[in-house]
ZATI-696805 format. One record per atom (N, C-alpha, C): x, y, z. Coordinates in steps of 0.05 Angstrom, whole numbers, plus 32768, in hexadecimal, padded with zeros to 4 digits. Layout:
XYZ...
This chain:
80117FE880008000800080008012801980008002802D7FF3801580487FEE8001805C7FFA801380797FF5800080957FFC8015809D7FF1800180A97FD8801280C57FC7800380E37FD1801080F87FD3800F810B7FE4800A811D7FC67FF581297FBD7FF081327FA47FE981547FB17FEC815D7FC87FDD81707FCE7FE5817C7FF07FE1819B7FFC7FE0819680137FFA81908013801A818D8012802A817E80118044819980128049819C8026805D81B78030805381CD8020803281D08026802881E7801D800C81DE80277FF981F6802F7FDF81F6803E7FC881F180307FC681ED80167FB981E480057FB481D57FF57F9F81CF7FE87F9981B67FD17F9F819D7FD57F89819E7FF67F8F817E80027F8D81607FF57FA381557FF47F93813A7FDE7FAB812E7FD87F9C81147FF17FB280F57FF37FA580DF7FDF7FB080D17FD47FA880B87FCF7FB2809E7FD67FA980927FD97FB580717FF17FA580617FDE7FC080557FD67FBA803A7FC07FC4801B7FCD7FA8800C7FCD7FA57FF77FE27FCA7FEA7FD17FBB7FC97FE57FD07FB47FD97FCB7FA97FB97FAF7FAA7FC47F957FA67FAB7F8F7FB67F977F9B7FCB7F957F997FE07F817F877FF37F867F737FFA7F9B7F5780027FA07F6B801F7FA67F5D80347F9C7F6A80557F977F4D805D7FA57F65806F7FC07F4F80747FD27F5780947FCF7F4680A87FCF7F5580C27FCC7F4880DD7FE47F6080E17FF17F5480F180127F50810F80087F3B811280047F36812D7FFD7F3F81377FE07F2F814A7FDA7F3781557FBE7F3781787FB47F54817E7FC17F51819F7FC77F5681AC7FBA7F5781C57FB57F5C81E17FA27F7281EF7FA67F9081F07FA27FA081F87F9F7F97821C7F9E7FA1822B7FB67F9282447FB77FAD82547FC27FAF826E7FB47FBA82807FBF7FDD82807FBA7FE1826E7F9D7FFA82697F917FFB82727F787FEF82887F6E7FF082927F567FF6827E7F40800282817F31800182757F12800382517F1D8017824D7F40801F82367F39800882217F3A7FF382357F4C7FD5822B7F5A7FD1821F7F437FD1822F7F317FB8822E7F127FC182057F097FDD820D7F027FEC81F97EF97FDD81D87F0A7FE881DA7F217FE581C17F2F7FC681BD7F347FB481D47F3B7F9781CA7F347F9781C17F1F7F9D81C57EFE7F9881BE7EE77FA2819C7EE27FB481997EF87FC7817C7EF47FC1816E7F0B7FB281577F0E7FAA814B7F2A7FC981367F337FDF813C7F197FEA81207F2A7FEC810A7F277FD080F87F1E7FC480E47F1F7FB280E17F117FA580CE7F037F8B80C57EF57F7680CB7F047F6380D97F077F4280D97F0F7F3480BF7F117F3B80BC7EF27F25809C7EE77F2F808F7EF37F45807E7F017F4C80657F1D7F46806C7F317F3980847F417F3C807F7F567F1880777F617F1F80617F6B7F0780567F807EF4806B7F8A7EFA80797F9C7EF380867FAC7EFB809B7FB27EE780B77FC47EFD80C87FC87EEE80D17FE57EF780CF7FFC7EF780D880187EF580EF801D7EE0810780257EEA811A80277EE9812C804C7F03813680507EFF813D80697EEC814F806D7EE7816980617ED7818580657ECE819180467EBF81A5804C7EBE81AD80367EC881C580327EDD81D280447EF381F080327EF781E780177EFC81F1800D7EFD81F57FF17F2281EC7FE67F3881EC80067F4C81D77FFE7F5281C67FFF7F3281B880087F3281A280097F1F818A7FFA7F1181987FEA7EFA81957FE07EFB819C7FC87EFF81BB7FBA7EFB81C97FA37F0D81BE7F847F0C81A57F887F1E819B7F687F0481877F667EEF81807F727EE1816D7F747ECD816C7F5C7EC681877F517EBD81867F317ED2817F7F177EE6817E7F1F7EF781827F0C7F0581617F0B7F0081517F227F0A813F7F217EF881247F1C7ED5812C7F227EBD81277F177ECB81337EEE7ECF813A7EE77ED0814B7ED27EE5813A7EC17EF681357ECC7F0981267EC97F0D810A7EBC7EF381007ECA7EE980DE7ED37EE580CF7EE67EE580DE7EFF7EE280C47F157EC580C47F127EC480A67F1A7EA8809F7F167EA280957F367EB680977F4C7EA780847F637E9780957F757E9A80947F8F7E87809C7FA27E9C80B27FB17E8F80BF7FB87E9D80DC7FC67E8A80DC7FE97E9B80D07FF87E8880CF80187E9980E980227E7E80EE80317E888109803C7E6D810A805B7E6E811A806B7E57812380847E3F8131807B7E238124807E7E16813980717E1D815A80747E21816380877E2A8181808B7E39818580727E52817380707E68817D80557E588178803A7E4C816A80397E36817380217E1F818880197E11819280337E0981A7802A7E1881BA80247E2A81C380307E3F81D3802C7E5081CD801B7E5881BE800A7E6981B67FEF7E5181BA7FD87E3981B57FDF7E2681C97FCC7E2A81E07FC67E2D81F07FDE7E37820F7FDA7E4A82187FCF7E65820C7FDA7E7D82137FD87E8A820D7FC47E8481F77FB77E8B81F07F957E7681FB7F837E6082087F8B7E4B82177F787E6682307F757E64823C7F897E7282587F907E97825E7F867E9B82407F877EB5823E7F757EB482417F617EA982317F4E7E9F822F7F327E96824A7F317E8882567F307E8582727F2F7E9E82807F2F7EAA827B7F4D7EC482917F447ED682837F337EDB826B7F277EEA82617F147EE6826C7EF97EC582747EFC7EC1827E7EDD7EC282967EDB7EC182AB7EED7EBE82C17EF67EE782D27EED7EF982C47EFC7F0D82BF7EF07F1D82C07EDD7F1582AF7ED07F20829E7EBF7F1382B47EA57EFD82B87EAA7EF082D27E8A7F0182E67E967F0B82F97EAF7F1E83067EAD7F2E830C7EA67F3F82ED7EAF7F6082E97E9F7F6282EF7E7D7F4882E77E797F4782E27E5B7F4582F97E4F7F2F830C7E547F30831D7E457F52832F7E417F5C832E7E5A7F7E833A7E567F8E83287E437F8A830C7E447F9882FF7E337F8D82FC7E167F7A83067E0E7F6883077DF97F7C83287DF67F7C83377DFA7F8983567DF47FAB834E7DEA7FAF83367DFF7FCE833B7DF77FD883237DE57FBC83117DD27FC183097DBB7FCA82E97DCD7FC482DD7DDE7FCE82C97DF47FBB82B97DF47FBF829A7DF27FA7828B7DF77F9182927E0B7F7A827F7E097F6782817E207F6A82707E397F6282757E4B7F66825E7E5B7F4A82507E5C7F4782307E617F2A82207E687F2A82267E8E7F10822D7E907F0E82287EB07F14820B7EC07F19820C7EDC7F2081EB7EDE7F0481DB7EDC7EEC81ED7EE47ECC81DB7EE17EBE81F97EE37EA481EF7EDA7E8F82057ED87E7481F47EF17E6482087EEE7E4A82067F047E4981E17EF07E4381E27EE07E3781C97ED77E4981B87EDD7E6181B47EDB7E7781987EE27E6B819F7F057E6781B37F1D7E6C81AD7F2E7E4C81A87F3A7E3481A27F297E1781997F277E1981717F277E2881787F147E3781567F097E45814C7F267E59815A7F2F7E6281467F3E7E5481437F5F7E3B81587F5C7E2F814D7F7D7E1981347F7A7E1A81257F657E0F81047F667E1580FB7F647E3880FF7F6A7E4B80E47F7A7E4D80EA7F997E4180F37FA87E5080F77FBD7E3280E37FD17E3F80D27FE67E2E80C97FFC7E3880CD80107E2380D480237E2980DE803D7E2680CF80557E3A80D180627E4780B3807D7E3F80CC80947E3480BF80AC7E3680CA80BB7E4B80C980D17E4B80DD80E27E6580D280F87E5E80C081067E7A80B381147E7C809B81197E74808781217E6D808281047E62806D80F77E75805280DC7E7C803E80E77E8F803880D47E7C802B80B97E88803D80AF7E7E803280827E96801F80787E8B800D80697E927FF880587E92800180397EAC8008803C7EA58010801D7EA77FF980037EBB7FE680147EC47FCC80027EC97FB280187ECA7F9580117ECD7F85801F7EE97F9080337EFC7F9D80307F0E7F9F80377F1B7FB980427F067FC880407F0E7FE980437EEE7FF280587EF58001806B7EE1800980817EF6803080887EDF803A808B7EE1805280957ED2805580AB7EDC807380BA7ECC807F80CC7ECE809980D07EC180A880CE7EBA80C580D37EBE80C780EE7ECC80E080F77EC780EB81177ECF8109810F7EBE811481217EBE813481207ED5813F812C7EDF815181167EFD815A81147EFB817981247EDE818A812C7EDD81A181347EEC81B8812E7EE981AF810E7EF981C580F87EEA81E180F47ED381D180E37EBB81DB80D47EA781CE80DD7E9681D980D27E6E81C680D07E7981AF80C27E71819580C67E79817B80BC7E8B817280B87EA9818180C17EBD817480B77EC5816080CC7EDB814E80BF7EDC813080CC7EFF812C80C07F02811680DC7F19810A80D87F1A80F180CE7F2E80E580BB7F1D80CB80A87F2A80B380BD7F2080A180C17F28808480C47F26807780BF7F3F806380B57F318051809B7F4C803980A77F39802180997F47801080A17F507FF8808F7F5F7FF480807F657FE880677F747FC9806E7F637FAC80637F637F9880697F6B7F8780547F727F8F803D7F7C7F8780297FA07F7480247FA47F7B803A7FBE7F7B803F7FCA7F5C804E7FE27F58805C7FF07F3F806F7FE57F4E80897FD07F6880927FCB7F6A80A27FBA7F85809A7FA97F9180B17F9D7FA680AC7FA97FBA80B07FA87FCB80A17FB27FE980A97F9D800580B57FA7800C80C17F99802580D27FA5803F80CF7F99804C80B67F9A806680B17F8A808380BB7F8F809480C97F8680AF80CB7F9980C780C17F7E80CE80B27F7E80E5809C7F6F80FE80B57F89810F80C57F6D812580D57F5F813380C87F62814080AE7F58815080A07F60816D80B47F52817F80B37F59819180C57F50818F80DE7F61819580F77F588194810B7F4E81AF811C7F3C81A981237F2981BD81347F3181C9814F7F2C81D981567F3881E5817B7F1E81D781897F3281D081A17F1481CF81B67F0981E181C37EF981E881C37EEC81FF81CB7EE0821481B97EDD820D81A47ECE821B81937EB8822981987EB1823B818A7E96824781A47E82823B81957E7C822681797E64822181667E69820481677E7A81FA81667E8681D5815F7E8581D881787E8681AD81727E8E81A581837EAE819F818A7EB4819281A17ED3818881A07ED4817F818A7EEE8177817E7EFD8164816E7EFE813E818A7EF78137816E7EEF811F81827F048103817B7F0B80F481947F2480E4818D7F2280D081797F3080C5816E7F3280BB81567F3D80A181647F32808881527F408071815D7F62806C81557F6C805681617F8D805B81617F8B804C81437FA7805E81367FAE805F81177FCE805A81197FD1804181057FED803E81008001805680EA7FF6806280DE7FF8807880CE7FEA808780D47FF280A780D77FE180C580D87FEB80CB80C27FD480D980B77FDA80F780A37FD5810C80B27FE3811E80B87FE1813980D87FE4815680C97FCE815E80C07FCE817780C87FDF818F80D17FF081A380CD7FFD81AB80D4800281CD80D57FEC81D980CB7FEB81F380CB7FFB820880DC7FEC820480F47FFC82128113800681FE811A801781EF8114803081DE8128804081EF812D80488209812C805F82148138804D8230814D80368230814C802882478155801B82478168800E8251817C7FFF8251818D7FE9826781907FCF825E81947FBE827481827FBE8289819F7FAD829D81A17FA282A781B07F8B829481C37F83829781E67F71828F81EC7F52829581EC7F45827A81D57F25828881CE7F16829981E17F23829181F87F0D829B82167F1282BF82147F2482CD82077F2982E381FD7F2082F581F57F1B82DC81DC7F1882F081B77EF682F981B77EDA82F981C27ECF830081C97ED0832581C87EE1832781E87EE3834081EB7EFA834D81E67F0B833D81D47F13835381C47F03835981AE7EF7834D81A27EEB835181877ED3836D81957EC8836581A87EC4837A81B07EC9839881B77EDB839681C37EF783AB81C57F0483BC81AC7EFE83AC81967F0783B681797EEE83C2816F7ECF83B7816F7EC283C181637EB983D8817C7EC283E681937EB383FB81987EC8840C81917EE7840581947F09841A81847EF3842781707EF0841581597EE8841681417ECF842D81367EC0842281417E9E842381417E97843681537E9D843E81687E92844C81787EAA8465817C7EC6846181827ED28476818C7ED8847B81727EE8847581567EED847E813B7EDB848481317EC0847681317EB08481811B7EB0846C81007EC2845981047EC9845380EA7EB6843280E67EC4842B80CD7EB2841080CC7ECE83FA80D07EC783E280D67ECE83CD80DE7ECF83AD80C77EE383B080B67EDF839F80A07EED838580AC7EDE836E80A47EDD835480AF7EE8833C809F7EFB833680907F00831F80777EFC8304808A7EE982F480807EE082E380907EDC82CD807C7EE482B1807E7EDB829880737EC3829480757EAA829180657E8E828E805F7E8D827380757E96826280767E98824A80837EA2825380977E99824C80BC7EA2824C80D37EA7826980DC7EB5827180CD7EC6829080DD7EAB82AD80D77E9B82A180CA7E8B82B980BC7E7382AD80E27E6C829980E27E5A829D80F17E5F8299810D7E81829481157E7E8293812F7E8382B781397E8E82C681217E8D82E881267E6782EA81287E5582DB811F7E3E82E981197E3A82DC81407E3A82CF813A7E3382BD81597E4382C081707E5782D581697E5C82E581817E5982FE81887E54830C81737E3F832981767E27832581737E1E831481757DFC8307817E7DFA830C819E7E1382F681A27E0B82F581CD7E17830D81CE7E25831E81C37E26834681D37E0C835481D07E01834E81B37DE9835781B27DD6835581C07DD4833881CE7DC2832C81E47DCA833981FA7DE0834181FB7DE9834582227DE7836482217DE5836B820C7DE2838C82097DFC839882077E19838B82007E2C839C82007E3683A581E87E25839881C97E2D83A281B07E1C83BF81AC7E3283CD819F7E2483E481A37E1383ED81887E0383FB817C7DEE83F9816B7DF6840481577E0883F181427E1083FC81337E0483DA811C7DFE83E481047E0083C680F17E0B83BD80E77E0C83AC80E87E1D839180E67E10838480BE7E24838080BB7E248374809B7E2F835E80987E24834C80877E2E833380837E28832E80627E41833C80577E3E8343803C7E4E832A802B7E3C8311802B7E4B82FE80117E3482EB80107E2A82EB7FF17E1782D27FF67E1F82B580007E2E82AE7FF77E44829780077E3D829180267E4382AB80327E3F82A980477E2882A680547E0F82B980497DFF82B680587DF0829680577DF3828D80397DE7827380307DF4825A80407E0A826380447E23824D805D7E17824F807E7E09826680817E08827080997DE48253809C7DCE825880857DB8824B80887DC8822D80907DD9822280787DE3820780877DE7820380A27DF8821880A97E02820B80BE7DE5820E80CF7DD9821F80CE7DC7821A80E17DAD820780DF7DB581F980C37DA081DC80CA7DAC81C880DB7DD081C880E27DD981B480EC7DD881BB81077DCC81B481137DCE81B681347DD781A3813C7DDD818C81347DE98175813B7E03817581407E12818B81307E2F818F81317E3281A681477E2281B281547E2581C6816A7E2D81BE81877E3681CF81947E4881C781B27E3081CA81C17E3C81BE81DB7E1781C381E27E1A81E381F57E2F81F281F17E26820F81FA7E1A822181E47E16821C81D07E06822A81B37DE7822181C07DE581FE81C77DC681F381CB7DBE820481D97DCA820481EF7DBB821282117DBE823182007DCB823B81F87DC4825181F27DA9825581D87DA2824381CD7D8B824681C27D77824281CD7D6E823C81E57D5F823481F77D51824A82077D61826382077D598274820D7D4B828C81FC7D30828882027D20829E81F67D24829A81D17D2282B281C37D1E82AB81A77D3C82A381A17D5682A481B27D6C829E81A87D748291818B7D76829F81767D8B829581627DA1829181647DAE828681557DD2828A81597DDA82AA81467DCF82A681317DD582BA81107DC182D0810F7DB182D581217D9E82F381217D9482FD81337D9E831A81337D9B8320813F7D8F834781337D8F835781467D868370813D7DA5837A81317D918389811C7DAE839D81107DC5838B81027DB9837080FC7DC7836180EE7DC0835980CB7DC1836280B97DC58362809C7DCF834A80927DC88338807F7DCD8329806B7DCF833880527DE2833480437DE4834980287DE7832E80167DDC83327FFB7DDD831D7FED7DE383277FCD7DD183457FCD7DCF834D7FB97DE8835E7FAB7DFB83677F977E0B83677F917E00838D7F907DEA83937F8C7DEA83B67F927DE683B97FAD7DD883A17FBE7DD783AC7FD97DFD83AD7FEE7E08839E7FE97E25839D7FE57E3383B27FDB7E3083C07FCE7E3783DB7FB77E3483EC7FC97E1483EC7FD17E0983F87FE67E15840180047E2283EE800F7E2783F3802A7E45840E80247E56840D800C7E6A8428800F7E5F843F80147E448440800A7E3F8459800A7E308467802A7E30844C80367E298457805E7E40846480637E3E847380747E4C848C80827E48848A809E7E41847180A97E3D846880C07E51845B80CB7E5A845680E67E63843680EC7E53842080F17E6A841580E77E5483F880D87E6D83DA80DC7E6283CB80E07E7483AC80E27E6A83A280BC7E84839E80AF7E83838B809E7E8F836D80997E85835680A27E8F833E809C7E8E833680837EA38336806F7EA1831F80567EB6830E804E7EAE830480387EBF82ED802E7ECB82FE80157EE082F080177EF282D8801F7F0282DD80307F0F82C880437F1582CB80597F3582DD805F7F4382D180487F5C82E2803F7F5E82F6802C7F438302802E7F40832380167F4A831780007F5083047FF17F5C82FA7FE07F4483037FC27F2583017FCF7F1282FD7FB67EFB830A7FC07EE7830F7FB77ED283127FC07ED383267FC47EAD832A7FD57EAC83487FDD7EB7835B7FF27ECC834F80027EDD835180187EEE836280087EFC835B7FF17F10836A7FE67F06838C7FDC7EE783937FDA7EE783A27FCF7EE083B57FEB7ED483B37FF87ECF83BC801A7EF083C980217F0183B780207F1E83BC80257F2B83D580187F2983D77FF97F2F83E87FEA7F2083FC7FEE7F0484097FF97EFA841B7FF97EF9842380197F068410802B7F0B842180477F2D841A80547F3E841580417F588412804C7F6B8425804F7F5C843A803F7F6D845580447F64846D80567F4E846180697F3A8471807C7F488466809A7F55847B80A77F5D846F80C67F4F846F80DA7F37847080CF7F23846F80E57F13845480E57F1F844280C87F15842980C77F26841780CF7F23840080DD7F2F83E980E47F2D83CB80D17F3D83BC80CE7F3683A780BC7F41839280CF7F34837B80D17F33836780E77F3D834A80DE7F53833F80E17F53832280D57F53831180E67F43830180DE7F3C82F180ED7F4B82D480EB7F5482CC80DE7F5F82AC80D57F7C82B680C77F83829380C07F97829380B67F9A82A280937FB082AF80897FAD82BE80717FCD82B480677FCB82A080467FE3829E803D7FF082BA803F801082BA8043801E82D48041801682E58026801182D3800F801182EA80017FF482F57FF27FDF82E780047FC582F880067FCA831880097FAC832380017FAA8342800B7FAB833B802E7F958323802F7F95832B80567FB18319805C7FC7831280547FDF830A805E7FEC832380607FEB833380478002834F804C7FF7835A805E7FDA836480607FD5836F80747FE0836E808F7FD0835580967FE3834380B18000834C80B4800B834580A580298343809F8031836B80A28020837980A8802B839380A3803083A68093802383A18079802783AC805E802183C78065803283E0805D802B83F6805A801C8401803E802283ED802F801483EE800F801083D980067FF483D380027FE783B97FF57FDF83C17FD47FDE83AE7FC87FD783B27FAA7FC4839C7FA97FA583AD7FA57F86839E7F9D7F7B83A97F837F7B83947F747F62839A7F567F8283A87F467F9683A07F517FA983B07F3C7FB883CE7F467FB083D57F547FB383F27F627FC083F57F7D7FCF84037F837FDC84007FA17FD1841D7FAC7FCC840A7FCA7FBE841C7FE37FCB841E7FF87FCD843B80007FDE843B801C7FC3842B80367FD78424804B7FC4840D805E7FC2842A807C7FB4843C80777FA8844A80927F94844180A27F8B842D80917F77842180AB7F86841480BC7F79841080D87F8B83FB80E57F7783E480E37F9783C980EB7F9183B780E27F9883A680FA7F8D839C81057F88838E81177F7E836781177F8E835381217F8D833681247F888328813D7F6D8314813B7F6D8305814E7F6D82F0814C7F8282E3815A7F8382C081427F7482AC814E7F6A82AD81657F5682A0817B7F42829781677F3782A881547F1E829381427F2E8283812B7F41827D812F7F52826A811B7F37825281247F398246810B7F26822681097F37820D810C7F57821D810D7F64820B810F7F79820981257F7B81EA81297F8D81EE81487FA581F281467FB081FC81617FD3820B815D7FD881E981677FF581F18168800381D8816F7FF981C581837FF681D181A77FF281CA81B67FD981B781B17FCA81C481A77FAB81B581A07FB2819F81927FBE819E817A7FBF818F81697FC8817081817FE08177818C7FED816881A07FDA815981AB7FC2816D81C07FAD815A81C37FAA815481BB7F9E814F819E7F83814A81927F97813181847FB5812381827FBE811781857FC880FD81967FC3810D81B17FC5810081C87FB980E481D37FA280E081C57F8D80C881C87FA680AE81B77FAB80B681A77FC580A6819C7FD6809881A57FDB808181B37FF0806F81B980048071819C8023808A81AB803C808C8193804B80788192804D805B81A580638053819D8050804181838033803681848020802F81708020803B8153802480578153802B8062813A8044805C812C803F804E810B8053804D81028064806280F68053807680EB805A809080E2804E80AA80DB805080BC80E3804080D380E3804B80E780C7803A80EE80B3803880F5809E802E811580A68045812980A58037814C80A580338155808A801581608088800E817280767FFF8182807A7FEE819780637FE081A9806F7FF981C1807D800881C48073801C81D98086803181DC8075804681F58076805C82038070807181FB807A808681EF806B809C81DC806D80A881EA808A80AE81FC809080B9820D80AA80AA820380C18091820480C1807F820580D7807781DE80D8807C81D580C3807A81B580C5809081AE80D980A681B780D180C781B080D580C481BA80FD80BC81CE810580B481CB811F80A481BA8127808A81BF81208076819E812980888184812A809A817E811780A38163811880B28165812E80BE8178813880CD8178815180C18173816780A4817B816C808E817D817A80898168818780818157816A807981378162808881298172809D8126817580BB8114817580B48119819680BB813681A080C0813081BC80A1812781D4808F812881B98074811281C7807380FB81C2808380F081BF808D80D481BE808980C681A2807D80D58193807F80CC816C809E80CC815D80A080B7815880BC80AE815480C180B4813080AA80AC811B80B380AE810C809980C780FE80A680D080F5809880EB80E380A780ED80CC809B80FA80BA809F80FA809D808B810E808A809D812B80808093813D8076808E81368057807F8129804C807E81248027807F813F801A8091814380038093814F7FEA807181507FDC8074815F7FCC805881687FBE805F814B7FA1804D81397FA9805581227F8C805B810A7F9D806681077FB4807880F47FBF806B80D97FC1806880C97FBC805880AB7FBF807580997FD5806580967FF0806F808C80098061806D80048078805A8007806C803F800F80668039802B80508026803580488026804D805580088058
């Protein structure tokens, strides 16, 4: 048995393992979108690596979009098998591959018309709305832990990873072999204490990990915190400046645990009466999901719905924007005002244009909330840019800019450690880092080692490891 590392692989994106039995059975862990690598992105989305048409199956941990968003294209391609995923990650891979495809085509007529001027081929999109219509009647939905049979010889299990709404850590257990093998895939791992999820929940013992590795060298802020600072910034902002408060927020998780924590200020009376915007259709349509799943909620969200008309997502003075003039619309308030949108790293969307029309106002604040590749708009920011270049144009940065990494979705080291810890290491044969930046892997493995994990092993982008 093998695992070729096609993705995710000393870089934070375009998650996607494949594990080829003894038997030949092509199992494939997720299928992600190479994001935020300019031309090289384009390239390696356009090249999976590997044949589509062999592979069996494809596992998917979540539905972000780098872990998920090649999944029209690889439907498109030829796979013809079954795509298991959590019901949660399916309604939400409805959305989020609708919303891709869109910006794929959205794009891609961009590029073109400049390369149409300078006499330069066209480019094909990687899928359109229709390839990503096509590929949601392959997908069936496993619930957590629950073990599925996908073949005489191959068994999985879902357990909630407390990433996102439905995401899961894979377990799978492959019998094909002079003995069985016990693989976990974490997919991304979740913090405990989330104020909307639940824990990340233990996973049975695995002779191979695939681990996650984002914050292995970091340690976030404590959640019990970020509350009132977020507070603290929107009265700076909002009340003593005058100014507005721009929010780049992931449509998925980070958009509604900001809504669901200026809900309970709203409730306790300490948000002050200013409106609040939640300007991305993405988001708001992500926001209805999540709130059909109550099943994936902690039980301090329950008890808090219990009280009186309690929602989690409405409240007074709170706005859904959907419409692309009502969006247009909000520059022209002269009020302070909270804006949350997507995308989460200002990279796209209507976040980027909010940015450009209040980044040279010092009476406005811009808020990041998550992780941002370095060379995003919200990475420079972060990073201290005195001059950012959006839509082509460079802007001096007078707003202030302000980070709280406490709503990371994803765990710093220490967590990870736990959320490892259920693990008997001298049982592990080898621990596989991905999902992370060769620097910040290269600490984790140090991490690893002095918790008693003996063998670890960082794969190359391509690398096929024998087991």
């Amino acid at each position: 048995m093998n695992i070729a590392f096609h993705g995710a692989a000393r870089t934070v994106t375009g998650s996607k393992h494949l594990i080829t039995t003894d038997q030949g059975v092509k199992i494939l862990l997720d299928c992600g979108l190479f994001q935020g690598m300019g031309a090289e992105a384009d390239e390696l989305n356009r090249h999976f690596g590997f044949d589509p048409v062999q592979v069996d199956f494809l596992i998917l941990s979540h539905a972000h979009i780098d872990h998920s968003g090649l999944i029209p294209r690889f439907v498109k391609n030829g796979f013809k098998g079954t795509i298991y995923c959590t019901p949660a990650t399916f309604d939400l891979c409805r959305l989020m591959l609708a919303d891709s495809a869109n910006i794929q085509e959205n794009d891609v007529g961009y590029i073109n018309k400049r390369r149409k001027r300078q006499g330069r081929p066209l480019l094909d999109v990687l899928y359109d709305t229709d390839d990503t219509i096509r590929s949601l009647a392959f997908f069936e939905t496993v619930e957590y832990d629950t073990w599925f049979q996908i073949n005489p010889d191959i068994k999985f299990k879902f357990t909630d990873s407390g990433h996102v709404l439905g995401s899961a850590a894979v377990n799978l257990v492959i019998s094909d072999g002079p003995k069985p093998e016990r693989i976990l895939f974490t997919g991304d791992i979740g913090r405990p204490g989330d104020s909307i999820l639940k824990h990340p929940e233990p996973t049975p013992q695995a002779d191979y990990i695939l681990c996650e590795s984002t914050y292995g060298n970091r340690l976030h802020e404590p959640i019990i915190g970020a509350e009132s600072r977020l507070l603290s910034i929107v009265k700076d902002t909002c009340v003593k400046n005058k100014g507005k408060l721009i929010i780049p927020a992931f449509s998925l998780d980070r958009t509604q645990e900001l809504i669901y924590a200026l809900d309970k200020m709203e409730h306790n009376g300490s948000l002050p009466p200013i409106k609040v915007f939640v300007d991305s259709p993405l988001s708001v349509e992500t926001t209805r999901v999540v709130e059909k799943h109550i099943e994936c909620y902690n039980e301090d969200v329950r008890e808090y719905m219990k009280h009186g008309d309690n929602r989690p997502f409405y409240f007074k003075n709170l706005h859904y924007i959907t419409k692309v003039e009502d969006s247009k619309a909000i520059n022209e308030i002269h009020e302070p005002c909270i804006i949350i949108s997507s995308s989460g790293m200002a990279e796209a969307g209507r976040v980027k244009h909010h940015i450009k029309n209040n980044i040279s106002d010092p009476r406005n604040t811009i808020l990041i909330v998550g992780y941002c590749t370095p060379g995003s708009l919200g990475g420079r920011l972060r990073e201290g840019d005195k001059e950012v270049r959006i839509f082509g144009e460079m802007y001096d940065v007078k707003a202030r800019v302000e980070v709280i990494d406490s709503y990371s979705a994803h765990a710093d080291y220490k967590e990870m450690i736990e959320y490892l810890s259920v693990q008997n290491a001298k049982l592990v044969k080898k621990i596989f880092l991905v999902h992370g930046d060769l620097e910040v892997m290269t600490d984790y493995e140090k991490t690893l080692h002095h918790e008693g994990f003996k063998s670890i092993y960082i794969p190359e982008m391509g690398e096929v490891i024998e087991l």
